[in-house]
N, C-alpha and C positions, 0 to 999 in steps of 0.2 A: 540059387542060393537057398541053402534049408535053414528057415527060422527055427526049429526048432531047437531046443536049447535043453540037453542035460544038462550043461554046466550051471543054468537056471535053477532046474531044479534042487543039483546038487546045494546049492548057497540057501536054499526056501528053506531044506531038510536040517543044514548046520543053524540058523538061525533059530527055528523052533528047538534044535536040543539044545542052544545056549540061553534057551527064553527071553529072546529080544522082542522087545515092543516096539519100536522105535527104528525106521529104517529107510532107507530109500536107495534101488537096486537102479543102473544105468546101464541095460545090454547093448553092447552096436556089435553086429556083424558085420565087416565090411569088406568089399569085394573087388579089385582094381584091376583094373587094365591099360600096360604101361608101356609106351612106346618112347626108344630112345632114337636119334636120328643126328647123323651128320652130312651136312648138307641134303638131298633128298635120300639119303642110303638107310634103311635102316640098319642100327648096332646091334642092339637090342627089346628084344620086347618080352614083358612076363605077366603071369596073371596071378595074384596072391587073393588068399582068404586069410582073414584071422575073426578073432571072435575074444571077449574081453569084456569085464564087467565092472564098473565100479560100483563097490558095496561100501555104504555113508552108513556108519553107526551112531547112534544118537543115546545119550545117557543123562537123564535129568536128575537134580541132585538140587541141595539148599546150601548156601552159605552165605552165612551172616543175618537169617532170616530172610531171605533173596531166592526168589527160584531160577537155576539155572537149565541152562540144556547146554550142554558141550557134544560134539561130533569126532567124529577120526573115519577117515575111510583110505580103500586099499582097493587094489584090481586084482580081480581073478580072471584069471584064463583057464581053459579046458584040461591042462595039464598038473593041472593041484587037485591033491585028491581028498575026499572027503576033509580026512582028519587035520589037510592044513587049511583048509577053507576053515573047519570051523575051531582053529587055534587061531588064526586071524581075528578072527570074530571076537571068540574072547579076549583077545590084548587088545582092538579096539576098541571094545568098551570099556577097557580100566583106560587106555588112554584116552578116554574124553573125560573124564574124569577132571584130567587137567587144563583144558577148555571150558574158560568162564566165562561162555555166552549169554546176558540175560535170556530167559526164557521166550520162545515163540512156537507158532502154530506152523503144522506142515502142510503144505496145499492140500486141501481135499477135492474126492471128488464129486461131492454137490456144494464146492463154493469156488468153483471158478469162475476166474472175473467176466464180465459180461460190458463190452463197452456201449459208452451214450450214443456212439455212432450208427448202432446195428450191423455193424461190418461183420460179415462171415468170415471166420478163419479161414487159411487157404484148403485148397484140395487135397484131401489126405493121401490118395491115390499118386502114386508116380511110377512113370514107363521111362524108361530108359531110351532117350532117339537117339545117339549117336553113339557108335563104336569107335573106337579110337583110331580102326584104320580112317574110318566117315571124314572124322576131324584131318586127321595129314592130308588126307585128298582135299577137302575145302582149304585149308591153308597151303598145300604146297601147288593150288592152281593159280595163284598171283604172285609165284616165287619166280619171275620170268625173266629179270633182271641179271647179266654174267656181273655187273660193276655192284648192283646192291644187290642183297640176296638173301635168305634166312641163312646162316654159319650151321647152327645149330638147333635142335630141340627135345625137346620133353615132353610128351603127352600122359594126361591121366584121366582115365574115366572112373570114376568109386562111387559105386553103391552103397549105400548104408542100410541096414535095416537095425532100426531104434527100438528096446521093450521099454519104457521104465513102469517101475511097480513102486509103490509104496505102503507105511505100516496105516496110512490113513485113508487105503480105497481107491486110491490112482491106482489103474494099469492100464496105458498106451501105448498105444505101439504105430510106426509108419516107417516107410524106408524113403529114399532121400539119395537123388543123381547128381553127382557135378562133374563137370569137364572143365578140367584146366591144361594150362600150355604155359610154358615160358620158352623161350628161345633169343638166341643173340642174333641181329640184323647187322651186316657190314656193307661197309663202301670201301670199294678200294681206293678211290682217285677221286682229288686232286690227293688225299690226304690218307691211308686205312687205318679205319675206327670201327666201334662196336659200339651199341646200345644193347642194353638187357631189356627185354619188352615180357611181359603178361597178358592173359586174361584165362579169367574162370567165369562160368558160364552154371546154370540150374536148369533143369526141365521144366521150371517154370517161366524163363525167361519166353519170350516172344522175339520170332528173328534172328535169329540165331547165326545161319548160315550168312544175314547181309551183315551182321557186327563183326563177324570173322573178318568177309568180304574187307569193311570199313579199315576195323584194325591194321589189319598188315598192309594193307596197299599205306596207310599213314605210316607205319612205322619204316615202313622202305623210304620215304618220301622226305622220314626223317634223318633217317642216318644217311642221308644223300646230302643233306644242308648239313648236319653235320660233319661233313666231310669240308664242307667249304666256309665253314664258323669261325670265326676270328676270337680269341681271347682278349674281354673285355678291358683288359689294361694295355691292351697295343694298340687300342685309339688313341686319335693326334689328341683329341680334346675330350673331355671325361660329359658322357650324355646327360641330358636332364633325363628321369624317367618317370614323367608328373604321373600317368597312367600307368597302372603294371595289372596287366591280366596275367591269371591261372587259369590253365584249360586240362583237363583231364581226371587223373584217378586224385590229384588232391583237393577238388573239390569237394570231393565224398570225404576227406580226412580233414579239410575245413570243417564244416559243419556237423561233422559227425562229436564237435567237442559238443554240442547240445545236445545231443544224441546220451553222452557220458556224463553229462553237469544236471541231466534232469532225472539222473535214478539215486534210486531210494540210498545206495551202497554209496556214493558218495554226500547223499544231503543229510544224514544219519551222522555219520563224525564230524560235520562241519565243514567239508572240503566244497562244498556249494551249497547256496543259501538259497536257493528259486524255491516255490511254490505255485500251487495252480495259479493261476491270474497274474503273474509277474507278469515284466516284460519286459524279454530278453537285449531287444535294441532298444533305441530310439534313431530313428532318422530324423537326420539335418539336411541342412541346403547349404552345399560349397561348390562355389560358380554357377550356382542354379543349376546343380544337380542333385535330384533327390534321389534315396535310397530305395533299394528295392525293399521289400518284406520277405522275412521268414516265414516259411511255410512249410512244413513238417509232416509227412505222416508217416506213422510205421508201419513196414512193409516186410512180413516174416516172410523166410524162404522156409519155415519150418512149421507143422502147426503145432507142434507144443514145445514147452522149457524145457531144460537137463531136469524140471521138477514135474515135470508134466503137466504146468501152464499152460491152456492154451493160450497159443498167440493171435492175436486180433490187427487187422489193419485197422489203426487206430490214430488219430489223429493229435501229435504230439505239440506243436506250435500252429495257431493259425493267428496270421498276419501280427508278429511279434509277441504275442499272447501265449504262454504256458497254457495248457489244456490239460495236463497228464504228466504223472511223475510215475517211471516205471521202477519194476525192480524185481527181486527172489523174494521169497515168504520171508525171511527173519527179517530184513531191511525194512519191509514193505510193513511188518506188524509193528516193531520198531515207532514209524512213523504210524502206526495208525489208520493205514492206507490199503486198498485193496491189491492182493497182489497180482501184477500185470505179466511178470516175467520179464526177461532181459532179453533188449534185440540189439542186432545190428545192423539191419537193412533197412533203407528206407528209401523216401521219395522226397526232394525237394522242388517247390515250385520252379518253374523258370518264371524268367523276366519280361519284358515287355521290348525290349531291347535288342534286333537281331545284330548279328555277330558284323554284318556289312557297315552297321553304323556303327559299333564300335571302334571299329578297326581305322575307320577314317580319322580319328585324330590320331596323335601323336603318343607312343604306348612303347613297353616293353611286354612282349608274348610270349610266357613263358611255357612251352611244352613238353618237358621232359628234367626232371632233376634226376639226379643222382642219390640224392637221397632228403626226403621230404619230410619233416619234422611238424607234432603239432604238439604244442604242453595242453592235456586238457586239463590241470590245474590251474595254468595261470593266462592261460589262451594265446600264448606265444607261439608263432610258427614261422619257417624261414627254413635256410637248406641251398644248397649250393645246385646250379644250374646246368646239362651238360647241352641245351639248345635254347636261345630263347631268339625271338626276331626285333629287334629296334625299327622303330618306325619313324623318323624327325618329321613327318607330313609329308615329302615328297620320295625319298629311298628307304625302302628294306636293306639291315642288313642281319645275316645270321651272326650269332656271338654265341659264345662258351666262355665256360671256367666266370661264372660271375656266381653272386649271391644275394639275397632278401631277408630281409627278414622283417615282421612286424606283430600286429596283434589284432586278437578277431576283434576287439571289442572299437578297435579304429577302422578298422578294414568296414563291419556292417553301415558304419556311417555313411559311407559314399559309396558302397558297392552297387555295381547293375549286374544282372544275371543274364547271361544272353537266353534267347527268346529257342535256341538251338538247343537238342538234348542229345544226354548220351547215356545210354544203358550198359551196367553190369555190371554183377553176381551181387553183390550189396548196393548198389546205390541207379535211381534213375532221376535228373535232374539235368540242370543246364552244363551246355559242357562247356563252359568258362565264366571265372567272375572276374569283374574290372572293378577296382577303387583308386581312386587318388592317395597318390605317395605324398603322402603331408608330414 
């Protein structure tokens, strides 16, 4: 991959003839390698480059005795030449013009934040381990199954290589690997059904090849029960479901509503009211079950912002206690607050609680929706089911076609984290929470 970048330069040279001061440039190169497959055949495969820039114009200006700063940006690619680069340039600075943002400061580079934790940012450094053929051989050695089977899939490995530059002393740069896959698992008998399954994966992740491993041998395991799932309304008698476990990727889209309710971009217009020292739960005692704690830390797969923050593993909730309100420079000045940058990856504590004592009472276990819902405005979440297992204390059975729904702020009351974890590409935490359906 060649970082180097005319097209860079070309947008530095249109900027000084339009005498901008005010600016912040976002280069990625990125680089894929794409494999398509039906059953173990490959269809096809290709390897693309592109290369693209977003160029953020900034224009500060007074109105009503108010100092503003307004923006407007636009992407260039390698194929605009000089003179439409910097006619861009010039209309986006008359259109900020119409962007009436109060005034703030752009990240610099001697005031990036520095966290109380002394956590090092991550590794700037990344190598690429796996080619995309690497991945189909690790996935398609547990496809052994003629009755369940992988139908299909999708592999992508992408490269990224990041510049950004800015008019106030930033300029960063790192590249950046992920692997992702999605693919459809069938069963044919008793019943033939599909499930859509994922994951994406980082070179930063650890284990890689045993999550694969884990992955797909679950997901065959599941579209095998669902093959044999009953629909929740063709019960003789309609179940209690005092207990309802989540296990998997909506754990990370539970919790992640604190992840969203504690940045600056939401507590700036009123859309959450937290501050450092709040606290986020409270746990109670229902049946002499106490709640687990919130435990939070941020966990970048990246080491700097689209602003060229650096990101810090940084510790966001400990033990239901705010620590940290993140955010982008305008929010972040806005508030008054240093600016931390915007993540979405992190780590949630587990519990104390392994998944074997859970499981013995009486639960619905829900593994697999269809599509999973979380409002981070008003912490509503719920979503329709396509596997889940009922447990009345002495038979399992599989069930589909049902539904949940409830709210994070009841759910932390009584929730336990199993004591069991699951890793990837954004989230490492326990891989199921149990609360009581009150």
């Amino acid at each position: 991959m060649n970082t180097n970048s005319v097209l860079l330069d070309t947008i530095i040279s249109a900027l000084e003839e339009n005498n901008i001061q005010n600016f912040t440039l976002n280069k990625v190169i990125t680089s894929t390698e794409e494999l398509f497959f039906e059953r173990k055949n490959i269809v096809l495969s290709r390897n693309l480059e592109t290369e693209k820039c977003e160029v953020t114009i900034y224009n500060d200006f007074e109105d009503n005795g108010k100092f503003m700063r307004g923006s407007s940006s636009f992407i260039a690619d390698p194929s605009m030449s000089f003179d439409t680069i910097s006619q861009k340039i010039s209309s986006a600075f008359t259109t900020a013009l119409s962007v009436h943002n109060p005034y703030y400061k752009l990240p610099a580079s001697n005031s990036i934040f520095t966290s109380d934790d002394n956590n090092e940012s991550i590794n700037n450094t990344d190598e690429c381990l796996y080619s995309a053929y690497d991945l189909a051989n690790m996935i398609y050695t547990y496809d052994i199954d003629e009755n369940s089977f992988i139908n299909s899939s999708e592999i992508f490995v992408t490269k990224k290589f990041y510049n950004i530059i800015n008019s106030n002393g930033i300029n960063v740069s790192y590249s950046d690997t992920t692997y992702f896959c999605e693919y459809i698992v069938q069963c044919k008998t008793p019943a033939d059904v599909e499930l859509y399954q994922d994951m994406k994966f980082s070179s930063l992740d650890k284990d890689i090849d045993k999550t694969i491993k884990d992955t797909i041998i679950k997901s065959l395991t599941m579209v095998k029960d669902r093959s044999k799932a009953v629909p929740v309304n063709s019960l003789e008698s309609k179940p209690l479901f005092d207990n309802i476990i989540l296990e998997g990727n909506c754990v990370y889209d539970l919790f992640n509503y604190y992840v969203k309710r504690l940045d600056a971009s939401m507590i700036y217009p009123g859309y959450s009211s937290y501050k450092i020292n709040d606290i986020v739960a409270s746990s109670n005692t229902l049946e002499n079950t106490a709640s687990d704690s919130i435990n939070i830390t941020l966990t970048p797969k990246k080491p700097y912002s689209e602003e060229g923050i650096k990101l810090l593993s940084t510790t966001l909730i400990k033990d239901n206690i705010v620590k940290c309100i993140t955010g982008n420079s305008r929010f972040s000045h806005y508030l008054s607050l240093p600016p931390v940058g915007e993540y979405s990856s992190y780590k949630l504590a587990c519990g104390n609680t392994s998944l074997d004592e859970i499981l013995k009472e009486p639960h619905l276990r829900i593994v697999n929706f269809s599509d999973f819902q979380m409002d981070n405005f008003t912490g509503q979440f719920g979503g329709e089911y396509r596997l889940a297992y009922y447990f009345d204390g002495k038979t399992t059975i599989p069930l589909t076609n049902g539904s949940i729904s409830g709210n994070i702020t009841d759910l932390v009351k009584t929730m336990r984290l199993s004591k069991e974890k699951q890793n990837f590409y954004d989230f490492e935490g326990p891989l199921m929470v149990c609360y009581k359906n009150t």
